[in-house]
C-alpha positions as CSV (number, residue, x, y, z in Angstrom):
1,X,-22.7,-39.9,0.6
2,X,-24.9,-42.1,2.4
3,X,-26.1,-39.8,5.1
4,X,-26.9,-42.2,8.1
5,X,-23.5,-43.1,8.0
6,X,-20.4,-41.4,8.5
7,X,-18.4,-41.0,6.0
8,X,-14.8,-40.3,5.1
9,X,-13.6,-37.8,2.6
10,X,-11.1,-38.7,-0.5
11,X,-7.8,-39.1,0.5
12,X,-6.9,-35.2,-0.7
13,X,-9.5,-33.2,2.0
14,X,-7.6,-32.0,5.4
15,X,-11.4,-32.6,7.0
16,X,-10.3,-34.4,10.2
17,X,-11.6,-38.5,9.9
18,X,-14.3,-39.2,11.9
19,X,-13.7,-40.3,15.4
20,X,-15.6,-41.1,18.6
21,X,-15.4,-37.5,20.2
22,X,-14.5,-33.9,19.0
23,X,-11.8,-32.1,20.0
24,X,-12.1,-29.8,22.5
25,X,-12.7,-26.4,20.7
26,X,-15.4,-28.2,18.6
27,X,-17.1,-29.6,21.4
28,X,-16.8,-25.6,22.6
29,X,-17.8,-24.4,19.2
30,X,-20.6,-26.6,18.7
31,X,-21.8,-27.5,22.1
32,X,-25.2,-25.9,21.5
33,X,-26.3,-27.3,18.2
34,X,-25.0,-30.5,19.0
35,X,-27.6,-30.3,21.9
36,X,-30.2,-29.4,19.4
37,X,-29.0,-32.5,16.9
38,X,-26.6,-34.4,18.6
39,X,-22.6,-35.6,18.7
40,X,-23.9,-38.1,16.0
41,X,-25.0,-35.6,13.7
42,X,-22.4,-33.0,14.6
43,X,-19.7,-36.0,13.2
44,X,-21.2,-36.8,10.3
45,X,-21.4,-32.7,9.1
46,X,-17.7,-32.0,10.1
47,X,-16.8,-35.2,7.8
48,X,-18.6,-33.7,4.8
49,X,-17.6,-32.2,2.0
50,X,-20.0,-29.8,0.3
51,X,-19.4,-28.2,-3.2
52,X,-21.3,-25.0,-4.2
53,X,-21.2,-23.4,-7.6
54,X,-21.7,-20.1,-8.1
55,X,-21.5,-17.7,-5.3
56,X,-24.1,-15.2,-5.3
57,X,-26.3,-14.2,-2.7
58,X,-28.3,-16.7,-2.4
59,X,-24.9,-19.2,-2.3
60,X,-23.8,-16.6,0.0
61,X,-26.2,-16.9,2.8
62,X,-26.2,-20.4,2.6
63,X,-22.1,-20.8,2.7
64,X,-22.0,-18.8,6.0
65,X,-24.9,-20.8,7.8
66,X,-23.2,-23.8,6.5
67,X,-19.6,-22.8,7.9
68,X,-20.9,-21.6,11.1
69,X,-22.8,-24.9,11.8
70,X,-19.2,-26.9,11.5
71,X,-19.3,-28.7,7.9
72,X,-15.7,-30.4,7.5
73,X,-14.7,-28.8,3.9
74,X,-16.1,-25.9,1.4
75,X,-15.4,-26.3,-2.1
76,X,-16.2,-23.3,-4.0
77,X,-16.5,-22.8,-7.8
78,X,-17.2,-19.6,-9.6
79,X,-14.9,-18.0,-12.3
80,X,-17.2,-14.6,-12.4
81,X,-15.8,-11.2,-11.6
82,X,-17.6,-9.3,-8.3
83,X,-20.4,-6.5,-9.9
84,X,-21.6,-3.3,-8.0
85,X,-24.9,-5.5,-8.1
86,X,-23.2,-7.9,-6.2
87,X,-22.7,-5.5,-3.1
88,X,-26.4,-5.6,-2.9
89,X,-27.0,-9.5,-1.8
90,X,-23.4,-10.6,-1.1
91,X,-22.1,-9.5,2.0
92,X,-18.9,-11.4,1.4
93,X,-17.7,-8.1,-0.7
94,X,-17.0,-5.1,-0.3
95,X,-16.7,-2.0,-3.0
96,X,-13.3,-2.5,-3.2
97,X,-13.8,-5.8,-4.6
98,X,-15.6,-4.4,-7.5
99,X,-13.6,-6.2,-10.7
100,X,-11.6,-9.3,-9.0
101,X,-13.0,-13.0,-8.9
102,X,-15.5,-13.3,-6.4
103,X,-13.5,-16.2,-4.6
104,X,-10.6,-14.3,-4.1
105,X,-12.3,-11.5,-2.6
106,X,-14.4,-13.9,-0.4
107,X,-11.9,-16.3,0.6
108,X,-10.8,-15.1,3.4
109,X,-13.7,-13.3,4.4
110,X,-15.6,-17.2,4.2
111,X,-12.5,-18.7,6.5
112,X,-12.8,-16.1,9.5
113,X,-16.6,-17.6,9.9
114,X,-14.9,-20.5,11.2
115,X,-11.5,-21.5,11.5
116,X,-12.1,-24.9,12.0
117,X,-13.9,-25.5,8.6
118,X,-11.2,-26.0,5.5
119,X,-12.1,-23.8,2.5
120,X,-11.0,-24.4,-0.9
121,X,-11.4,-22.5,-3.8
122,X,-11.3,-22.9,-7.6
123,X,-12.3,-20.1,-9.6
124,X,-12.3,-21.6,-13.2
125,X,-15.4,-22.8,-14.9
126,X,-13.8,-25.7,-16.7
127,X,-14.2,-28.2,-13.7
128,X,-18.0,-28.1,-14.7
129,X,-17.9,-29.7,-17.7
130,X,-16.6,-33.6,-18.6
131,X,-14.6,-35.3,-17.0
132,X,-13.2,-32.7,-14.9
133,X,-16.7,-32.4,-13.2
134,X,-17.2,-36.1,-12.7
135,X,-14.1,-35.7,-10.9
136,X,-15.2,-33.4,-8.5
137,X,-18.2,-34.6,-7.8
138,X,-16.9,-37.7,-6.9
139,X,-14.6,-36.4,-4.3
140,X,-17.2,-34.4,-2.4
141,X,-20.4,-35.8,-0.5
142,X,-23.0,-33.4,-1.4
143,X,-23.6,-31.0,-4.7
144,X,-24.9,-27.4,-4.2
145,X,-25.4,-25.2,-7.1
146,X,-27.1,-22.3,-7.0
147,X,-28.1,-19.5,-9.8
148,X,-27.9,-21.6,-12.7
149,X,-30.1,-22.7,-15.4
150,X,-32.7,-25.4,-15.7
151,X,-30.5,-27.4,-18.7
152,X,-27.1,-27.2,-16.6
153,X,-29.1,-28.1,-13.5
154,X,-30.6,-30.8,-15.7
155,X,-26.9,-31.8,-16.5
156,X,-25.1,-31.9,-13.2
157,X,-27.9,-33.2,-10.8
158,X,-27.3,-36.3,-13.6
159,X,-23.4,-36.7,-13.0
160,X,-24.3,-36.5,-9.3
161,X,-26.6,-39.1,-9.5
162,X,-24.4,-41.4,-11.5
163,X,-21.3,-41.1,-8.4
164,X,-24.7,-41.5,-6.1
165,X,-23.9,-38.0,-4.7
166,X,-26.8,-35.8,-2.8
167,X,-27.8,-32.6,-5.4
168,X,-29.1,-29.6,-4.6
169,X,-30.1,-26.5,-6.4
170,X,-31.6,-23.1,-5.9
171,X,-31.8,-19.6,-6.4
172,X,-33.9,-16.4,-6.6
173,X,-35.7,-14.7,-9.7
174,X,-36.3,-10.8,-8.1
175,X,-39.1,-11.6,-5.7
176,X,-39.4,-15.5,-6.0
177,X,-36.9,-18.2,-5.3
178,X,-36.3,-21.6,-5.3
179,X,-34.9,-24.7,-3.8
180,X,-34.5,-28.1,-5.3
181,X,-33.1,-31.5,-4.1
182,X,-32.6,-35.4,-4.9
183,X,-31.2,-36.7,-2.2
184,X,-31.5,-40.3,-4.2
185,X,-32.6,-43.1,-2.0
186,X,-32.5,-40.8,1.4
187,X,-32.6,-42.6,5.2
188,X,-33.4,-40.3,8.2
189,X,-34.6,-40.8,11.5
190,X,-38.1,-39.1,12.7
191,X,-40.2,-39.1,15.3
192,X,-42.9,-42.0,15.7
193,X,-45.7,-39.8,16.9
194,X,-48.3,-42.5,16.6
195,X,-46.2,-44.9,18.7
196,X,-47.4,-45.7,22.4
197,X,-45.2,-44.5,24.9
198,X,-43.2,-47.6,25.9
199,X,-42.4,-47.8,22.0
200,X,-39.0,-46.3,20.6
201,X,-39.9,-42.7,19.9
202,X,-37.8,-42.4,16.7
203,X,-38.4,-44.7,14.0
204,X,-35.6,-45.1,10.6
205,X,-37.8,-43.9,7.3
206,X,-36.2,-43.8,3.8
207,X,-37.8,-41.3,1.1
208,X,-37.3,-42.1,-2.6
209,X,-36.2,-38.5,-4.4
210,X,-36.5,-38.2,-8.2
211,X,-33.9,-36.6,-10.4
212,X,-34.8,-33.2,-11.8
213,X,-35.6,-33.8,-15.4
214,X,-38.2,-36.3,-13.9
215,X,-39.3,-34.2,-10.9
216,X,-40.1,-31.3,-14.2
217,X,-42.5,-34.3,-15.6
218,X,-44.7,-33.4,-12.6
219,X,-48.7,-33.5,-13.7
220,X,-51.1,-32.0,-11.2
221,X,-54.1,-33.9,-12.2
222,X,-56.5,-35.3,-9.6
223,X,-55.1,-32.2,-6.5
224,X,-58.2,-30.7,-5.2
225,X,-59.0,-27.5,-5.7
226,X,-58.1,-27.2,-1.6
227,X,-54.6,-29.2,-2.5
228,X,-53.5,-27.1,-5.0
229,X,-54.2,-23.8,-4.2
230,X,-51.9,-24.6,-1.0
231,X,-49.0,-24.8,-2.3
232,X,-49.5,-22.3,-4.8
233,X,-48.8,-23.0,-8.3
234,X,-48.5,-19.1,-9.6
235,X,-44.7,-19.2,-8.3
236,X,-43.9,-22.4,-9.1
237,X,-45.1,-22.0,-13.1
238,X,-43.3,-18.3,-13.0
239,X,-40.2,-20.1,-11.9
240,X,-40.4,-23.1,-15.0
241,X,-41.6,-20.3,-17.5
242,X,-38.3,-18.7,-16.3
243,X,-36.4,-21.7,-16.9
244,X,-37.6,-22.2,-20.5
245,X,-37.2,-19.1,-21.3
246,X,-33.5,-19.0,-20.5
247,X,-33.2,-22.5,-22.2
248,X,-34.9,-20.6,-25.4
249,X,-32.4,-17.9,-25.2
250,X,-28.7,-19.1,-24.1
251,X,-29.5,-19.1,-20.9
252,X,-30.3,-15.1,-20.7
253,X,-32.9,-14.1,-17.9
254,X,-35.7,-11.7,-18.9
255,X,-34.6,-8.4,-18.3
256,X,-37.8,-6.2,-19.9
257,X,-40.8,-5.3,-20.0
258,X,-41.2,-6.6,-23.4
259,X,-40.3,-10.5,-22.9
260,X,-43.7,-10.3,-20.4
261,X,-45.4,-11.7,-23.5
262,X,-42.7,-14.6,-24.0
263,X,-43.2,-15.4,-20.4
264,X,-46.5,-15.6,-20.0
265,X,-47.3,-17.3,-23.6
266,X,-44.6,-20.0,-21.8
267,X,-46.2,-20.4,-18.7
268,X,-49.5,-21.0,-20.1
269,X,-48.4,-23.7,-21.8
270,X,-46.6,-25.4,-18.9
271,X,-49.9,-24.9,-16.7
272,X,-52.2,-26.7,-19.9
273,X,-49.5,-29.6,-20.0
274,X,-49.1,-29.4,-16.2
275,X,-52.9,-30.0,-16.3
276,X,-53.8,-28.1,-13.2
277,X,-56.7,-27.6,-11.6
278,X,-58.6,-24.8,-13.7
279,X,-60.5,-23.2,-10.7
280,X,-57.2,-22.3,-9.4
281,X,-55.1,-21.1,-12.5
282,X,-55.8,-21.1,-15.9
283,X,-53.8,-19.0,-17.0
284,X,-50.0,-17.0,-16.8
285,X,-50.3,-15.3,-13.2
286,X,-49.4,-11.3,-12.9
287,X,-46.7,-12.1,-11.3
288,X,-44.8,-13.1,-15.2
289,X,-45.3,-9.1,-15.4
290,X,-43.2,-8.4,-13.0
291,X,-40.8,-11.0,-13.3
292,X,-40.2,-9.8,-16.8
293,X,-38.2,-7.0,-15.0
294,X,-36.7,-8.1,-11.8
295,X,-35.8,-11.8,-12.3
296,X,-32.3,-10.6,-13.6
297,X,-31.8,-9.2,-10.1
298,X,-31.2,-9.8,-6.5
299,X,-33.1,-8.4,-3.5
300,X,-31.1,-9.2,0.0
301,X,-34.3,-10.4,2.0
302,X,-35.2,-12.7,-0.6
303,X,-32.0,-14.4,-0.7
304,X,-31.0,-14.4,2.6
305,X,-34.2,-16.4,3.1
306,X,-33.5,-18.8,0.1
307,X,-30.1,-19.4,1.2
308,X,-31.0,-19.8,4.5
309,X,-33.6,-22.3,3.9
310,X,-31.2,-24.1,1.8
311,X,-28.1,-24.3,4.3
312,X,-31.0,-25.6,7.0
313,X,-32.1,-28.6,4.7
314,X,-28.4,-29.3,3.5
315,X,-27.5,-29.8,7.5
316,X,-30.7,-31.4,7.7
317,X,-29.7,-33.8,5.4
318,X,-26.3,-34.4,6.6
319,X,-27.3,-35.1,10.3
320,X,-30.1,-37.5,9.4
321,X,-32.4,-36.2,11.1
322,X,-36.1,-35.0,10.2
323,X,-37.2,-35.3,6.6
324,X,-35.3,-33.0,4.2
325,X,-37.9,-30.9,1.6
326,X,-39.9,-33.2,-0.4
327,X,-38.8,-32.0,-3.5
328,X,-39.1,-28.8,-4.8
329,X,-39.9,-25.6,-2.4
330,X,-41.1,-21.6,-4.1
331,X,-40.8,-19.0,-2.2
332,X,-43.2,-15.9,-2.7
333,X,-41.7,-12.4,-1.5
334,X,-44.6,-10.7,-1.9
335,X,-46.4,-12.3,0.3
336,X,-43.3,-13.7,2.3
337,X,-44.5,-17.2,2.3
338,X,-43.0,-20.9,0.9
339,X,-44.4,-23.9,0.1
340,X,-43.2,-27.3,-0.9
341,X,-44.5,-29.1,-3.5
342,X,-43.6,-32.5,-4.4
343,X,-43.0,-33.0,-7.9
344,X,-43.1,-36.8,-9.3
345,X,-41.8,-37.9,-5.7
346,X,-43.9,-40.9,-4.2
């Protein structure tokens, strides 16, 4: 989707076409966001359809912000049973979901958010791959898939790119998480701060995103030791070491003490190619140690704080207005900061 326009949906969504008001109970429903962003921007997120993959508590959070702010249709895929684990960080289920797909126990729980939002569901994993997925990407306007690894990231933020669809990605690892996005050749109005006051106060910018397998190409030679030490390069090499290491073993997160050494021997590699700035790190942070244990798991906070971030730039991105993350933000839960780095983005 180009997102300064509105756009219509493929011929098979019920998401009502756009027209020049809202009905009545929107403009009830809405009436004070749409003073925060405005009718424009209100129209062109109830005319969007949004995929997500894989609901887990990050995809969780970030569906119900989502539905509650008035997108037009939810696409869901995920073919995986509901865990106890899953009680933990999705608040979509309940114990006695324990054992059935999670879209059929969230369903409904997803539709009573909002009524007005149309929620479809399609719990196979075969739409992912081929043809099927180029199919489905091409009748949404924006990809979301979250908890996944770095080669089927890699994968479907390409097919999105070739139907020239928006793709986001993100997730958490324990205490860390991530978010992701191209966004392609991106338009969005900001605020001219430097303008004079008779001057128009918003001015049209367009960002250039990357795709991800470029955006991983991302050297850090010639940041100041000031520059990179601000947006902290210890979680954002524990994330990638993370990634390779699931790419080294079938897409398996560390789960024990004892792949610590894996990790760290792949991080410090990544930070050497990476080439970044030695008085900052040199070396595999302690926080591999602890990821060796907890990346295989969920903590609430930490993904309702992931998946909240993500649902904000999604809508951010739909309306048009303010810049969208430039490109790749790590969130630390130990210290309960974020930072956005931008990785091979102009």
């Amino acid at each position: 989707m180009t997102t300064h326009e509105p756009h219509s949906t493929s011929s098979n969504s019920n998401v009502p076409q756009p027209v020049n008001n809202l009905t009545e109970e929107e403009a009830s429903r809405y009436d004070r966001q749409m003073r925060l962003w405005g009718l424009e921007a209100q129209q062109r997120m109830r005319n969007a359809t949004i995929l997500v993959v894989r609901l887990k508590g990050t995809a969780t959070e970030a569906i119900k912000n989502m539905v509650l702010a008035g997108i037009g249709k939810l696409v869901i895929v995920d073919n995986e049973e509901v865990t106890e684990e899953d009680l933990g960080a999705g608040f979509l289920f309940r114990d006695e979901d324990v054992g059935k797909n999670r879209l059929d126990a969230a369903k409904s729980r997803v539709e009573s958010l909002n009524p007005l939002v149309t929620v479809e569901i399609i719990p196979s994993a075969s739409v992912l791959e081929g043809e099927a997925f180029e199919a489905l990407v091409r009748g949404v306007d924006l990809v979301c898939v979250t908890d996944w690894d770095r080669d089927g990231l890699i994968r479907m933020n390409n097919v999105c790119r070739r139907n020239g669809k928006p793709f986001y990605a993100g997730g958490t690892y324990g205490l860390v998480g991530y978010i992701f996005c191209d966004l392609l050749n991106h338009d969005y109005i900001a605020p001219d701060r430097s303008a004079l006051k008779e001057a128009p106060r918003d001015v049209k910018k367009t960002a250039a995103y990357p795709p991800l397998e470029v955006a991983l190409g991302h050297r850090w030679t010639g940041l100041t030791k000031r520059q990179t030490k601000e947006v902290n390069p210890a979680v954002i090499f524990s994330i990638l070491a993370i990634w390779q290491y699931q790419s080294l073993h079938a897409g398996s997160l560390p789960d024990d003490k004892s792949t610590a050494i894996e990790l760290d021997s792949i991080a410090n590699s990544l930070i050497k190619e990476a080439d970044v700035n030695k008085q900052v790190l040199t070396k595999a942070p302690p926080l591999i140690q602890a990821l060796a244990t907890t990346a295989a798991h969920e903590f609430s906070p930490v993904c309702a704080i992931v998946g909240g971030m993500l649902a904000q730039d999604i809508l951010k991105a739909l309306a048009a207005r303010e810049p969208p993350i430039a490109n790749f933000f790590a969130f630390d839960g130990n210290t309960g900061g974020g930072t956005v780095t931008r990785m091979n983005m102009p």
